[in-house]
C-alpha positions as CSV (number, residue, x, y, z in Angstrom):
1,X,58.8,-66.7,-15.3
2,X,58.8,-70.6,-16.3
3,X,57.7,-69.6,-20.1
4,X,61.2,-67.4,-19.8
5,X,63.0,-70.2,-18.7
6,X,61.8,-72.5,-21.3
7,X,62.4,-69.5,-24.2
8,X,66.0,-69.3,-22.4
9,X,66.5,-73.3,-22.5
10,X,65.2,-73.4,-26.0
11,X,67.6,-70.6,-27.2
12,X,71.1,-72.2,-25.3
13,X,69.8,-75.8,-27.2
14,X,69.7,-74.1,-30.8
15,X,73.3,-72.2,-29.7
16,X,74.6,-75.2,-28.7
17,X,73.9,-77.2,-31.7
18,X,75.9,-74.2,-33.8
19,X,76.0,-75.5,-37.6
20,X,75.1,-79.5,-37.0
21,X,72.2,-80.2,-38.5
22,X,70.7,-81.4,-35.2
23,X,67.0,-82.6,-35.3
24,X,66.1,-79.2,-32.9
25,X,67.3,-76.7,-35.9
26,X,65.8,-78.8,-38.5
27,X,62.7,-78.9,-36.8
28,X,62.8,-75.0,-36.5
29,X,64.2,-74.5,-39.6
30,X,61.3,-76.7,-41.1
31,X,58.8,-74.0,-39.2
32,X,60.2,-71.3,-40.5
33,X,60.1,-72.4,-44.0
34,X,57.3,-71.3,-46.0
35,X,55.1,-73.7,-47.0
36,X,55.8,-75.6,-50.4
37,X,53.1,-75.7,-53.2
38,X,52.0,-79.0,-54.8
39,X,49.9,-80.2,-57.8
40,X,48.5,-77.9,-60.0
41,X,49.3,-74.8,-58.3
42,X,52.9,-75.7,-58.3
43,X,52.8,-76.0,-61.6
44,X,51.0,-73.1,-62.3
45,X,53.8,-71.1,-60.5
46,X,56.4,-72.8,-62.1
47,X,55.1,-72.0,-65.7
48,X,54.8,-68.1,-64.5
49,X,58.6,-67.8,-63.2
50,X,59.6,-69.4,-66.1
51,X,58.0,-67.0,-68.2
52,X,59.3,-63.8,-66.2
53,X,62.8,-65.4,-65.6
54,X,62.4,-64.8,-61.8
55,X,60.5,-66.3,-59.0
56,X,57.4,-63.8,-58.7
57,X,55.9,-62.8,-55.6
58,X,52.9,-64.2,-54.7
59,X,50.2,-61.9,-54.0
60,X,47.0,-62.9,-51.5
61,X,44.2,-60.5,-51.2
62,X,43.0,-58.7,-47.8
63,X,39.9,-60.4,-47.7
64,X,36.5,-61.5,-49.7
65,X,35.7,-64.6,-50.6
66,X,38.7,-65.9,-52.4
67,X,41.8,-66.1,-50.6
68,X,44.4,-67.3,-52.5
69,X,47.0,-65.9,-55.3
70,X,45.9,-68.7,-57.6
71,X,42.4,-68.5,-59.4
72,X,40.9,-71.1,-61.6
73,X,37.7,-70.6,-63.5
74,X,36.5,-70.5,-66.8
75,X,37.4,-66.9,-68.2
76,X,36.7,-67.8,-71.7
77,X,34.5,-71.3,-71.3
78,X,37.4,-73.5,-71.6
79,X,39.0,-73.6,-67.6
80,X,42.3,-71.4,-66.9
81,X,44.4,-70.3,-64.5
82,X,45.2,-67.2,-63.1
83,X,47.9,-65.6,-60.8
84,X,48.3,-62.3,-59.0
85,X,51.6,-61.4,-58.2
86,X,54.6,-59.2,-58.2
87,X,58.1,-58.9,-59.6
88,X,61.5,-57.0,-59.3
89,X,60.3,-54.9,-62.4
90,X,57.1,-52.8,-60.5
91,X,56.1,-52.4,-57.2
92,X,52.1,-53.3,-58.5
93,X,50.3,-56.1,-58.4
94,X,50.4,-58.1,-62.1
95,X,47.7,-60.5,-63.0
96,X,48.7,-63.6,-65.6
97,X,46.2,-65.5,-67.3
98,X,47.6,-69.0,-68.2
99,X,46.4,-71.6,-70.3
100,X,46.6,-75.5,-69.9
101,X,48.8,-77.4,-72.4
102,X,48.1,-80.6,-70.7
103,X,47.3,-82.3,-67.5
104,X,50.4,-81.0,-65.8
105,X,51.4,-78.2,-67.7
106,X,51.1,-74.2,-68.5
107,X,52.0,-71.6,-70.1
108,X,51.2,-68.1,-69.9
109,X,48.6,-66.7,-72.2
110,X,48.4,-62.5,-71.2
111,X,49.7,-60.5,-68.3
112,X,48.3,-57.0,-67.4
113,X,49.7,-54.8,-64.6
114,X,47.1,-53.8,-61.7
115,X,46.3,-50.3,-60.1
116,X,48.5,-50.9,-57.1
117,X,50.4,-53.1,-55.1
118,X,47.7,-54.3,-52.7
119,X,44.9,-57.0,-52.9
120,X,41.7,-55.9,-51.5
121,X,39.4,-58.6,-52.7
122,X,39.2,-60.9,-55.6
123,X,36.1,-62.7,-56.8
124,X,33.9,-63.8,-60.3
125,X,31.1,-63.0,-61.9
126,X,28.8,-63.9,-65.0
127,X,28.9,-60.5,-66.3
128,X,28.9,-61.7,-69.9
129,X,27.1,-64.7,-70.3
130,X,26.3,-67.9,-68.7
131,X,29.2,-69.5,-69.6
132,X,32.7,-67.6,-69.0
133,X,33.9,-65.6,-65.9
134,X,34.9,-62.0,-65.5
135,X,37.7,-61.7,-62.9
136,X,36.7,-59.0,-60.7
137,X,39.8,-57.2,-58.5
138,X,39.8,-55.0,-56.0
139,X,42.9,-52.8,-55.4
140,X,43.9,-50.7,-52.3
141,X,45.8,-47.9,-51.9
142,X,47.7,-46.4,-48.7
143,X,45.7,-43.9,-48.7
144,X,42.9,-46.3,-47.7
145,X,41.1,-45.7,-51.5
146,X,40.1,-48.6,-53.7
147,X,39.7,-49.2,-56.7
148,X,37.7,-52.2,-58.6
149,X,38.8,-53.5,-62.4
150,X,36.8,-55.7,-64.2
151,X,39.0,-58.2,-66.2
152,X,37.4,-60.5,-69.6
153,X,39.6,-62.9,-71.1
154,X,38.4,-63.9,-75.0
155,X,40.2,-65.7,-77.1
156,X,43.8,-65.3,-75.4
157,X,42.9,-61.5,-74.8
158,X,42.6,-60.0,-71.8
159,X,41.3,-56.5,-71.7
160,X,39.6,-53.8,-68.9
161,X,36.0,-53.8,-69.0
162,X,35.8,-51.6,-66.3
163,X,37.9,-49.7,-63.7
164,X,36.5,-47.6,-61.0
165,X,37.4,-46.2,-57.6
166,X,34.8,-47.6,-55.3
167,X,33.7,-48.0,-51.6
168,X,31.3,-51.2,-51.4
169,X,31.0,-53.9,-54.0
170,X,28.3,-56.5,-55.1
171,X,27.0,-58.7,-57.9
172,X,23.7,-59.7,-58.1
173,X,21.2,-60.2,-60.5
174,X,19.3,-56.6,-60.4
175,X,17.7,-57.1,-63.9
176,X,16.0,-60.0,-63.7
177,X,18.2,-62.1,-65.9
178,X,18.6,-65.6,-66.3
179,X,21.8,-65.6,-67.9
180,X,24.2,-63.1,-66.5
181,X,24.7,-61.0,-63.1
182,X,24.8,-57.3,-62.2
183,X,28.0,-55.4,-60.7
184,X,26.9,-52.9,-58.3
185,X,29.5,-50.6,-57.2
186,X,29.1,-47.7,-54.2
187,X,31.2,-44.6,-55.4
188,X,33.2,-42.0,-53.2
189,X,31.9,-38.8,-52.9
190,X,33.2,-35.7,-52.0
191,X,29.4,-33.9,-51.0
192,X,28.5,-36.5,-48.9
193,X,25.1,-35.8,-50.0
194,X,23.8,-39.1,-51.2
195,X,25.4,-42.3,-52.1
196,X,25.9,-42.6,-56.2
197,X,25.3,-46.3,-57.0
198,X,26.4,-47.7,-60.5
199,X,25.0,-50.1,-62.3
200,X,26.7,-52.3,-65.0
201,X,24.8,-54.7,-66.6
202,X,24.1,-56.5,-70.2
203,X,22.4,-54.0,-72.9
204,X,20.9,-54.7,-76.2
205,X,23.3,-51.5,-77.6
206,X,26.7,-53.7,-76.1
207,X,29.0,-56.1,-74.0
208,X,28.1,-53.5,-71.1
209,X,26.8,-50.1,-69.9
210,X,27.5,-48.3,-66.6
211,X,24.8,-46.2,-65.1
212,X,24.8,-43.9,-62.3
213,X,22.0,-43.4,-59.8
214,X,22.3,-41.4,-56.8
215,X,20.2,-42.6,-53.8
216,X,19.6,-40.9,-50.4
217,X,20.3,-37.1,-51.7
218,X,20.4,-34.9,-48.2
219,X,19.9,-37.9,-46.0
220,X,23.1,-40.5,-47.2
221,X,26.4,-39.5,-46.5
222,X,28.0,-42.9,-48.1
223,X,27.4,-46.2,-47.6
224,X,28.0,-48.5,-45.2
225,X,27.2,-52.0,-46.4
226,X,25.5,-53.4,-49.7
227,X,23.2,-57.1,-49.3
228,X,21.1,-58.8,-51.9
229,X,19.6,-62.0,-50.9
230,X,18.4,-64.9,-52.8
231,X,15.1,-64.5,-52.3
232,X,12.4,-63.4,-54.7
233,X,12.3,-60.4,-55.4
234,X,16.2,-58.9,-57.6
235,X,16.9,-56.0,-55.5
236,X,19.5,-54.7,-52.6
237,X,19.3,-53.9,-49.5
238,X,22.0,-50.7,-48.7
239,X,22.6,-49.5,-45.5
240,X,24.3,-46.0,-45.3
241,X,25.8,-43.2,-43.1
242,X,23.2,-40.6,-42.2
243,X,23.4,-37.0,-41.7
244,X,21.1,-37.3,-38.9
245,X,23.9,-37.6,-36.5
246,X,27.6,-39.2,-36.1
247,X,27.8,-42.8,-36.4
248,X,24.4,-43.2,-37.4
249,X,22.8,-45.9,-40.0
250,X,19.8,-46.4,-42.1
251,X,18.5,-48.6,-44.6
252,X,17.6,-48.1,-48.0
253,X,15.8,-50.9,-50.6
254,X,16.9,-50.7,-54.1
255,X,15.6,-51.9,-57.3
256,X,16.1,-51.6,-61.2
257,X,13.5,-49.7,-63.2
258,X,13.2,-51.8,-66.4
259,X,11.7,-48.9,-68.1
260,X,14.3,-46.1,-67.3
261,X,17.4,-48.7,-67.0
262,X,18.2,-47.3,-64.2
263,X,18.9,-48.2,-60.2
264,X,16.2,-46.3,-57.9
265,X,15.1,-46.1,-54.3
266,X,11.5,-48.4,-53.1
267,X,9.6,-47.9,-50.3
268,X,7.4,-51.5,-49.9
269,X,4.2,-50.8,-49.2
270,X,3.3,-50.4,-45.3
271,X,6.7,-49.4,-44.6
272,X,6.5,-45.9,-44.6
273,X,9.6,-44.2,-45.2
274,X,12.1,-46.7,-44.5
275,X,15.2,-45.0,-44.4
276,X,13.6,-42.8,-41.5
277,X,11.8,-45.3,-39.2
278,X,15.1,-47.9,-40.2
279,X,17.3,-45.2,-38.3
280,X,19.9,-46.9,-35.8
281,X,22.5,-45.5,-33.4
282,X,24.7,-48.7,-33.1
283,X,26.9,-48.9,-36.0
284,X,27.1,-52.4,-35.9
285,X,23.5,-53.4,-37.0
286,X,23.9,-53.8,-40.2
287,X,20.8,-55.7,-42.1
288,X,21.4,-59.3,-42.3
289,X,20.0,-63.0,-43.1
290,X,19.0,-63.2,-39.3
291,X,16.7,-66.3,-40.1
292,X,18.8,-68.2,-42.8
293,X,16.0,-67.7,-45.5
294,X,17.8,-66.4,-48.2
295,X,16.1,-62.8,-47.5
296,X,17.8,-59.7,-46.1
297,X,16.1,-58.6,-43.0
298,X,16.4,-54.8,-42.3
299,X,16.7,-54.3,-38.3
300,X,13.9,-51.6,-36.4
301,X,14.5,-50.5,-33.0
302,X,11.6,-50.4,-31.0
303,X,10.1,-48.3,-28.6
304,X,6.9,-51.0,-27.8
305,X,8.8,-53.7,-27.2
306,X,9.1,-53.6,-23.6
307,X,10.4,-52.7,-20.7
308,X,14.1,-52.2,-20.1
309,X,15.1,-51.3,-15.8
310,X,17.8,-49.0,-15.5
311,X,21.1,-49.0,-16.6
312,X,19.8,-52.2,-19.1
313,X,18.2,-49.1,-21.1
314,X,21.4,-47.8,-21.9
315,X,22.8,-51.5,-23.2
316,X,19.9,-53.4,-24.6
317,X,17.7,-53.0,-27.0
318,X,14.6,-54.5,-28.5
319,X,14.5,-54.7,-32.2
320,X,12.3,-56.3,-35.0
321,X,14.1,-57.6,-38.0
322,X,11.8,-57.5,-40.6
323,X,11.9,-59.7,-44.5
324,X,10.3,-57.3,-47.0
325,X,10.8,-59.9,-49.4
326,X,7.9,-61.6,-47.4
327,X,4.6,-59.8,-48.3
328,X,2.7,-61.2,-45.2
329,X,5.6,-60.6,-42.7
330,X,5.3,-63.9,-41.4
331,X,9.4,-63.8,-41.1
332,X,9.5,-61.0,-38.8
333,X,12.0,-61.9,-36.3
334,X,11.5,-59.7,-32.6
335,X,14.6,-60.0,-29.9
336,X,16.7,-58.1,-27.7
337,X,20.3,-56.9,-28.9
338,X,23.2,-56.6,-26.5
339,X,25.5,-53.7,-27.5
340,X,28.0,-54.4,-24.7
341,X,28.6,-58.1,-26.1
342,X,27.1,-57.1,-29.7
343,X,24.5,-60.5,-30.3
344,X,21.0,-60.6,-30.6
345,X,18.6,-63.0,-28.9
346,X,15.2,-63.7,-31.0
347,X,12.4,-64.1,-28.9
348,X,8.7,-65.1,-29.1
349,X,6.7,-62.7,-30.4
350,X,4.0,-62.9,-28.7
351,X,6.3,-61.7,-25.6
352,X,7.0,-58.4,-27.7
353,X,5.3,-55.5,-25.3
354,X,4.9,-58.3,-22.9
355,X,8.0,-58.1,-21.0
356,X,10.2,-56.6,-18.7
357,X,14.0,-57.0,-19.0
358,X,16.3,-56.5,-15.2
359,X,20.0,-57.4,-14.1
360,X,20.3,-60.6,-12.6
361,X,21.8,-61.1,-8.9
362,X,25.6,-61.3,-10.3
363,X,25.9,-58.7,-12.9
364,X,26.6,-61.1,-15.6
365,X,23.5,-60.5,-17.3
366,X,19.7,-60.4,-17.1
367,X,16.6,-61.7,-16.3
368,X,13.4,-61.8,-19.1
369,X,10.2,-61.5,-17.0
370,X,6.6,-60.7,-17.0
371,X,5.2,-57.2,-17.7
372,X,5.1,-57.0,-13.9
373,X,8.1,-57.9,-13.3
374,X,6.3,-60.4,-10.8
375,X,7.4,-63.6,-12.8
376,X,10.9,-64.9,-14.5
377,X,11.0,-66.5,-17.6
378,X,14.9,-67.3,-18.2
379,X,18.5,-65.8,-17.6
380,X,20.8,-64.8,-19.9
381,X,24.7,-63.9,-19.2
382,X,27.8,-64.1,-20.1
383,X,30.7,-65.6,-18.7
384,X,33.6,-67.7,-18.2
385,X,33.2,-70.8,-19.5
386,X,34.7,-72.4,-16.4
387,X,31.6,-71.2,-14.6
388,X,28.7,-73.3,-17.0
389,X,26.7,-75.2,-14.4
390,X,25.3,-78.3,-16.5
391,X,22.5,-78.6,-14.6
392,X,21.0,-75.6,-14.8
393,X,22.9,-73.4,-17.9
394,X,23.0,-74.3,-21.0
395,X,25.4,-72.4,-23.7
396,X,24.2,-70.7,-26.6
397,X,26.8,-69.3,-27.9
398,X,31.0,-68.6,-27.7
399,X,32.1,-64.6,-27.6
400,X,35.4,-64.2,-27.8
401,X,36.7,-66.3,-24.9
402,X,34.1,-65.7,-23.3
403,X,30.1,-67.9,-23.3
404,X,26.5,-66.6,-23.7
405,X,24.5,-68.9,-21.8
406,X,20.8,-69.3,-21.0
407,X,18.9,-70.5,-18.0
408,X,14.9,-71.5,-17.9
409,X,13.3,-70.9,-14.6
410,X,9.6,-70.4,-16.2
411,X,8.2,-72.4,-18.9
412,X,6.8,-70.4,-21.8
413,X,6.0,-71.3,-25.3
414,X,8.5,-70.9,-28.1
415,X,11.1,-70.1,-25.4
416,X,13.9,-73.0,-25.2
417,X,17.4,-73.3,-25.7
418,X,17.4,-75.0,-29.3
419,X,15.3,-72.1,-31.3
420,X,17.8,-69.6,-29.0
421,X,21.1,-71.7,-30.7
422,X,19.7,-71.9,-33.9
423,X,18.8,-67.9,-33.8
424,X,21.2,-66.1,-32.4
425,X,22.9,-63.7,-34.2
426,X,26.9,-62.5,-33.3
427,X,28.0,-59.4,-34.8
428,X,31.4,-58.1,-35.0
């Protein structure tokens, strides 16, 4: 009731000031205004409606790691400027390459009209060489379809390398180069029987050649995320839709064959099949940097890893997230993940098998104790952050509006609130 009466006082004080330019409309009017560019992309902007003759659109992409309508970058070696945006004259998305003519001016070099009138991501790559950029766009469609093009600019000429409807998207180096990256692209398929991976890289033969490989046949349906880390060895982790059962995942190691050219599945050794004993139920475990390394560790549920009391065994599980860019698998990482709350917990590992996981007294969590179950370690819950006690919880984490929070009632090695902060993982 009082937010109504302030909307309803707000409302009579804008009515009453009618067409004055009082300081309550300006200061609303200033609000509503969209935000004015400055500097360079300002000027960009400027040199692109003066080259259409209208004020273009401004076009920002859904999401990835580049934000913003404007790019800047070296396309050819030399630094430009780029723009994605739409006019009067096409419902698609246009992008505009312009050049610098000074410190504070441009002008518009090439202009090429996109697949449709949605951003879905925008980023760069050294496809070429070490030097220039390849602008890499992702289009979307209503229909929920996308499509990626792969844009070089040489010498004031901006052509397709590239374009290709596509699910998942990532560049890394997969052949081992020094110079240039890879663009891995995950394609739709109508079998759903494997996920067909394509490769383009560098060649001896030319600028680029785009292989197909397809990974998973009779156990993939498509994919559901692509990783590559930074760490030693050039390869990618892809997680994908199984046929095992609905809304099931597995994991699948990939690597270029230098011989054959092409992309192919790798089991490392000691792993067994991976995409069988990686099989997960929870949608949301997708393999991540869980220890900040640089790796890509591929999540295991567990079977040894403890004890879970009733109905805890229907919301927790204990999981081992394991590097296989680490021969020695001293990066192994063993926890418990909540699938209420969706976070996981690392814990020592010399407590995996060791343990026995209850409620605690309230219902806001639970309670890590001894194989027994005669001893208590720590709590963990989740709650209101009006309801942290300083002397004896300490927060770990925020979840929504909500706080994860830990509480030590039993000293054990490796166990303490700094390694938990520092580890725990939030999924979305």
């Amino acid at each position: 009731m009082r937010d109504k009466k302030l909307a309803a006082a707000l409302l009579a004080a804008v009515m009453l000031a009618g067409c004055s330019a009082s300081p309550l409309s300006s200061d609303i009017e200033t609000l509503l205004r969209a935000p004015q560019l400055t500097g360079q992309t300002a000027a960009v902007q400027n040199a692109l409606n003066s080259y259409l003759g209208i004020s273009a659109t401004l076009r920002y992409p859904a999401s990835g790691e580049f934000l913003s309508p404007f790019l800047f970058g070296d396309w050819d070696g030399d630094g430009e400027a780029a723009v994605l945006y739409t006019s009067d004259a096409s419902t698609n998305v246009w992008l505009a390459i312009l050049e610098a003519t000074d410190e504070d001016s441009w002008r518009v070099s090439q202009t090429i009209e996109g697949l449709s009138g949605e951003v879905e991501s925008v980023t760069y790559a050294h496809l070429r060489d070490s030097e220039s950029q390849q602008i890499l766009v992702g289009y979307g469609s209503a229909q929920g379809d996308k499509y990626l093009v792969v844009y070089l600019y040489d010498e004031e000429t901006l052509q397709t390398v590239i374009s290709q409807q596509y699910t998942h998207m990532i560049v890394a180096d997969m052949t081992g180069s020094d110079e240039t990256e890879d663009l891995v692209l995950a394609l739709p398929s109508d079998s759903e029987d494997g996920v067909n991976l394509q490769l383009l890289t560098n060649t001896p033969d030319g600028f680029r050649s785009a292989q197909t490989t397809k990974v998973g046949s009779g156990r993939y349906t498509g994919c559901a995320a692509l990783h590559a880390g930074t760490g030693g060895n050039p390869w990618l982790i892809m997680d994908g839709w199984t046929s095992t059962a609905q809304n099931s995942i597995a994991t699948s190691i990939i690597v270029y064959d230098q011989e054959t050219g092409f992309l192919s599945s790798y089991d490392p050794p000691g792993a067994g099949d991976l995409s069988r004993t990686t099989l997960r139920y929870d949608t949301a475990l997708v393999s991540t940097d869980v220890d900040g390394n640089g790796s890509i560790d591929i999540p295991m549920e567990l079977n040894d890893g403890g004890e879970l009391v009733s109905p805890l065994d229907s919301r927790l599980k204990f999981l081992l997230w394991r590097d296989y860019d680490d021969s020695d698998g001293s990066s192994d990482c063993f926890g418990i993940y909540d699938s209420e709350y969706r976070y996981f917990i690392p814990l020592p590992e010399s407590m995996h098998g060791n343990i026995l996981i209850r409620s605690n007294g309230s219902g806001t969590g639970w309670l890590i104790c001894n194989a027994e179950g005669t001893s208590i370690y720590c709590e963990i819950r989740v709650v209101d952050p009006s309801e942290v006690n300083s002397d004896n919880y300490s927060r770990i984490a925020n979840i929504g509006n909500q706080q994860l929070q830990f509480r030590l009632i039993r000293s054990y090695y490796g166990l303490d609130v700094v390694e938990l902060q520092k580890g725990v993982v939030l999924f979305e």
